[in-house]
C-alpha positions as CSV (number, residue, x, y, z in Angstrom):
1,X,78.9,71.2,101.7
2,X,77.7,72.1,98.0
3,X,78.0,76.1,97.6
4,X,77.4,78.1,94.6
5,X,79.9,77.2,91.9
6,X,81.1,80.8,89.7
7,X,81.8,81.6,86.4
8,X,85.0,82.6,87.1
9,X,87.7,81.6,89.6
10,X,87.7,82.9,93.2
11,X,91.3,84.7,93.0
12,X,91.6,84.6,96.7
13,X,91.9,80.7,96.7
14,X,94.6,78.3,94.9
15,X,93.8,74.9,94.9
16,X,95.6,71.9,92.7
17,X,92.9,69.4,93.6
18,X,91.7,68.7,89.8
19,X,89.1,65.6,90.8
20,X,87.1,68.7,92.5
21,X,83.8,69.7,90.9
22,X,84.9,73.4,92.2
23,X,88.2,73.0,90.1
24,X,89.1,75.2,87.2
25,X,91.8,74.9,85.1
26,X,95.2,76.8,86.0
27,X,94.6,75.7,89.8
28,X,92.1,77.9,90.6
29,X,88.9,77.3,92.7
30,X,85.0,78.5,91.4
31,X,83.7,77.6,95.4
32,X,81.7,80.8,96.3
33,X,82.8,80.2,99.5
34,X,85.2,77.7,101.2
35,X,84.8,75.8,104.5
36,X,88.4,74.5,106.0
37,X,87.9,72.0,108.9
38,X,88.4,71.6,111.7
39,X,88.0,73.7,114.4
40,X,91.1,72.4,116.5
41,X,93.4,71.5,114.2
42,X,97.3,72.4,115.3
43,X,98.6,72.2,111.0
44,X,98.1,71.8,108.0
45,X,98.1,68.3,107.4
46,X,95.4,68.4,110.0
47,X,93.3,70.5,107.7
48,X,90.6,69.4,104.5
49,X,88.7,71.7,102.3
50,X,84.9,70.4,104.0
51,X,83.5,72.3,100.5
52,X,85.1,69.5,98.5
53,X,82.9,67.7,96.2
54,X,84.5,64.9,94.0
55,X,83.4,65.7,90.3
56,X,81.5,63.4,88.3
C-alpha cells in the first residue's frame, strides 16, 4: 500500500523497522497514513504494518 511519504515524522507512530522506505531515523515513521492488518486478528503477533514497503 504505497501512501504519501512526509518530510517529517508522523509523531503518533513509533516504528523500529529500519529496512522500511517510511523509516526515519530515531524510530520514527514518515507513512501519511498507516494500514494494520488484519481485520480479525486476536494480538499482536497476529498483526503487520500492510503500508510496509521494503526500501531500496
Amino acid at each position: 500500500m504505497k501512501v504519501k511519504k512526509m518530510q517529517s515524522p508522523n509523531t503518533g507512530i513509533k516504528c523500529v523497522v529500519n529496512t522500511c522506505y517510511y523509516y526515519m531515523d530515531g524510530d520514527h515513521c514518515t507513512a501519511e497514513r498507516i494500514e494494520v492488518q488484519p481485520r480479525n486478528a486476536s494480538n499482536s503477533e497476529q498483526t503487520d504494518c500492510a503500508t510496509f514497503i521494503k526500501n531500496q
